[in-house]
N, C-alpha and C positions, 0 to 999 in steps of 0.2 A: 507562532507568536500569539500571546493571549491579549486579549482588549478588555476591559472589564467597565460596566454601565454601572454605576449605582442611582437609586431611586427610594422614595420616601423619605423618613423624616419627618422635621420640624418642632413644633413647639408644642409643647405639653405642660401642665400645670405634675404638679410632686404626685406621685402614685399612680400615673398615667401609664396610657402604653403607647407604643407605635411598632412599625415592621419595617425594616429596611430590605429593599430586593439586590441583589448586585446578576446583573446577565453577562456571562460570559463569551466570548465569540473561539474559536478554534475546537480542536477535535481532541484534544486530549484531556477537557474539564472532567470527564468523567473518573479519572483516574489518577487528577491529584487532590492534595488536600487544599484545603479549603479553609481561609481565615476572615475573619471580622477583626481591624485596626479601630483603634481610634486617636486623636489627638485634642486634649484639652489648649485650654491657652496658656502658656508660657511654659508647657509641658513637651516630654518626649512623645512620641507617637508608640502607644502600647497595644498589643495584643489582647484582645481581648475574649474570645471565640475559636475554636477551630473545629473542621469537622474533615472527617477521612473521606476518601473515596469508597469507606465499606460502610459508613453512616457512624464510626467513635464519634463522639464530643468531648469536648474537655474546654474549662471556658476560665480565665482570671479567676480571685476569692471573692473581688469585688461585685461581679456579677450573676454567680453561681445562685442558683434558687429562684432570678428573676427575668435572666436572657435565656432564648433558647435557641440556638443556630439550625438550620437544618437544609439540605441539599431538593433539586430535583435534574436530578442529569437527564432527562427526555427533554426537559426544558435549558438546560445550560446553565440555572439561577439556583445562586443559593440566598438564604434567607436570616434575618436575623430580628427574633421576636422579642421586644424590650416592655418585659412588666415591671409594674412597683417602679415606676424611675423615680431617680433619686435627684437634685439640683447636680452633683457634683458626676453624674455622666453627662453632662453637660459639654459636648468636643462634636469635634469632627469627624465622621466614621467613615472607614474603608475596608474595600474588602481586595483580598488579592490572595495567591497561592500561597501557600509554604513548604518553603522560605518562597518569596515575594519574588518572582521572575516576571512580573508585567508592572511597566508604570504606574505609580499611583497617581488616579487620577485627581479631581476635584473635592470627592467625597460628598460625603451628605450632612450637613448640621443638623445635630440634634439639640435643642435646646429647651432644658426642663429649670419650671419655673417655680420657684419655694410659694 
């Protein structure tokens, strides 16, 4: 069973940055992939990030150029580096496997301010 902890966030003014952490608990982080969710308000909860257990990325159109996902399996956490924010990433972020085999937890609000 996977657990997943996310951390950081908050509130940023437009072309800001912040770092979300998400820690994983069991023993086979190392060898799945690995996503970054998000959910704005009144919206679906979309995919935003992913990254493999051999370090691929691939990330939405809308975030390409100014998120950067990246892993550290000695540590169980993967990461997610959010530059140039824009008002409209403006949601909820989560992180969890893919396809998603561990509860989503609480998540982390991000919220970017025009």
């Amino acid at each position: 069973q996977v657990q997943l902890v996310e951390s950081g966030g908050g509130l940023v003014q437009a072309g800001g940055s912040l770092r979300l952490s998400c820690a994983a608990s069991g023993s086979i982080f190392s060898i799945v992939t690995m996503g970054w969710y998000r959910q704005a308000p009144g919206k679906q909860r979309e995919l935003v990030a992913v990254i493999t257990s051999g370090g691929s990325t691939n990330y939405t159109d809308s975030v390409k150029g100014r998120f950067t996902i990246s892993r550290d399996n000695a540590r169980n956490t993967v990461y997610l580096q959010m530059n140039s924010l824009k008002p409209e990433d403006t949601a909820v972020y989560y992180c969890n496997t893919i396809p998603p085999i561990a509860t989503f937890g609480r998540g982390r609000q991000v919220t970017v301010s025009s």
